[in-house]
Structure formats: C-alpha cells, structure tokens
C-alpha positions, -999 to +999 in steps of 0.1 A: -044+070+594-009+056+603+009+080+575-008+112+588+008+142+608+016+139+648-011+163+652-041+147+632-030+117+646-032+129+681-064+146+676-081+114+664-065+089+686-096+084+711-118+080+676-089+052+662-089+033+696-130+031+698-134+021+663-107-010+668-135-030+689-165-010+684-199-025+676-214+007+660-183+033+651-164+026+616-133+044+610-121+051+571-110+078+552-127+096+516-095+104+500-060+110+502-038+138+486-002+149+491+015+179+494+051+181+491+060+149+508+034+149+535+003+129+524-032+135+540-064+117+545-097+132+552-109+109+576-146+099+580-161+079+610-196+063+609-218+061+640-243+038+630-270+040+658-290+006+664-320-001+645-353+006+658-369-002+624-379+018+597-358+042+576-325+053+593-317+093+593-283+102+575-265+129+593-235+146+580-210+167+606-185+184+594-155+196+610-122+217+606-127+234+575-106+259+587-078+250+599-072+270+625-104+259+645-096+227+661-127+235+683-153+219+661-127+185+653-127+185+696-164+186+699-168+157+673-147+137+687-158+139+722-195+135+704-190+103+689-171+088+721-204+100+741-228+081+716-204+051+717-210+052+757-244+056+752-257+042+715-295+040+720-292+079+718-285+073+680-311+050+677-318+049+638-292+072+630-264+071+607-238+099+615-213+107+588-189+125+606-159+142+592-134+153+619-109+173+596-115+185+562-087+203+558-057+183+570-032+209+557-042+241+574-047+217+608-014+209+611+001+244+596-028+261+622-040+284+592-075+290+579-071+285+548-053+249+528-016+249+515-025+262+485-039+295+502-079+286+493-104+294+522-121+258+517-154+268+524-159+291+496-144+264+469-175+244+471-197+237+441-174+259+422-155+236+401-129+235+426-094+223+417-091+216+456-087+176+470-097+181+498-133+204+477-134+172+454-136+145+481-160+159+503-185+170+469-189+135+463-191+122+496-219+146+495-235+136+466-228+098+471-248+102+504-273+126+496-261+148+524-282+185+521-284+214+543-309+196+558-285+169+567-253+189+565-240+203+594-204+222+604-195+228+640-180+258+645-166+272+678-185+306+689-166+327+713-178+369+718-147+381+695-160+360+666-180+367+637-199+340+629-213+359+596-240+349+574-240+310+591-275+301+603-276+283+635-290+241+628-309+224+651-291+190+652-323+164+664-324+173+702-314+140+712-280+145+695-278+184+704-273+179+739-237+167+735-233+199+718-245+232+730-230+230+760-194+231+745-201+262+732-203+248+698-239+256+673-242+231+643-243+259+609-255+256+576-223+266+558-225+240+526-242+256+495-267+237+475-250+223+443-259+247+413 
C-alpha cells in the first residue's frame, strides 16, 4: 500500500499496523490501476477466524464504492480491529473484506471514479472499469453471492437508501455493526 494516496493510506493505517504481527488478519491487494500518474490498489484484508472444525463461512464486505462515503471504509476498519481483539467471535469465519473499492473517488471525495462511472451500476455489465474488473473476479474466484456479499453503507435521515435491502450479517458479527449506524445491503447483482 506504500505507493497509495495520503488519504487511503491514512485510512488504512490501523488495518497495515495489525496485519504486520497478526495471527489471523492478512493484508494484500486484488489489483492495481493508474490514473494519470497516481496508481491505486484495491486493498483486501482477510480475517480468518480460528477453526472450530468443519466448513469455514466465506464472508465478503464491501466498502467505499462510492467515494464520497468514507463511513462504511470507517466501520470496517474499526470491525476488523474488534475481531482482532477478540477472534473467537469469528470462529470459522473467513471475512473477505474490501475497505475501498474505489480508490479514486476516495481521495477526489466524489461518488463516482475518475472516469465519471457510478461503480455500483457497472457491475456484471461488461464493464470497462478496473476497479468493476477486479472486484468481478474476486467475486467469482471466491464464490462470493448476495448471500455472502455484503456493502456497508452509512444511513443517516437525509439519505435515500433506495432499492438496498437491509442483510443480516451472522449476529455474532452484527453487533460491531448496527450500532455505528451502519446496515450491511445487498447491493451486488447476480452475474447474468
């Protein structure tokens, strides 16, 4: 993550410092693009939760795929620093998380991507969009459905939240959520 913006940096630093020595938190990224002369990453962390045996349960959270709502990238962070406090939470879990999916309208504090696309209506569309293209085949690679797929999005009155269905995460991981004012949403379409 060392050639990323200020911001992104900033935002992930607590994330960067627990992966260094952590037992269950892996830090990487899916993909890197440039634009201009600024190059991004979308970052991914892995929580994976001890083994209790039997199957583990793949989660995917997905964050900041609008730019302008930081809220969600926040949340996830302080999410994956709570389960790293406490891992038996995420006992035979896997938790794909994806902080910032779109690096570009982060750090320019827009909705939509340089290029002007509102990233969450590119996908499964043949989209011509890096940061579309990465996170399709991280989904596909990991199986991730809506059953498994989750955004967070910050609710506050003056939103619209639109036709986003509010997820249950499982209850045990839920609790680090709802309070923040943050509900888990369906927002990726099945592949057609």
């Amino acid at each position: 993550m060392d050639g990323q913006p200020d911001r992104i940096r900033q935002l992930l630093k607590p994330l960067l410092s627990s992966a260094e020595n952590s037992d269950f938190l892996i830090e990487g990224s899916i993909g890197e693009f440039a634009v201009g002369k600024v190059a991004f990453q979308i970052p991914r962390f892995i929580f994976m939760g001890p083994g209790g045996g039997g199957d583990n349960i793949r989660i995917g959270i997905f964050a900041a795929i609008h730019g302008d709502q930081p809220e969600g990238t926040e949340v996830l962070v302080n999410l994956l620093q709570e389960l790293e406090m406490t891992p038996q939470t995420a006992r035979n879990y896997h938790i794909y998380a994806y902080p910032i999916c779109n690096p570009s309208g982060l750090v320019n504090q827009t909705r939509h991507n340089t290029s002007g696309k509102n990233l969450s209506k590119e996908f499964w569309h043949n989209s011509l969009e890096p940061e579309i293209y990465y996170l399709e085949r991280e989904m596909g690679v990991l199986h991730l459905s809506l059953k498994t797929a989750h955004t967070l999005l910050h609710k506050t009155p003056s939103q619209r939240v639109g036709p986003l269905v509010k997820w249950n995460l499982p209850k045990k991981l839920r609790r680090f959520v709802t309070p923040l004012g943050i509900c888990a949403t369906d927002w990726t379409p099945k592949p057609r």
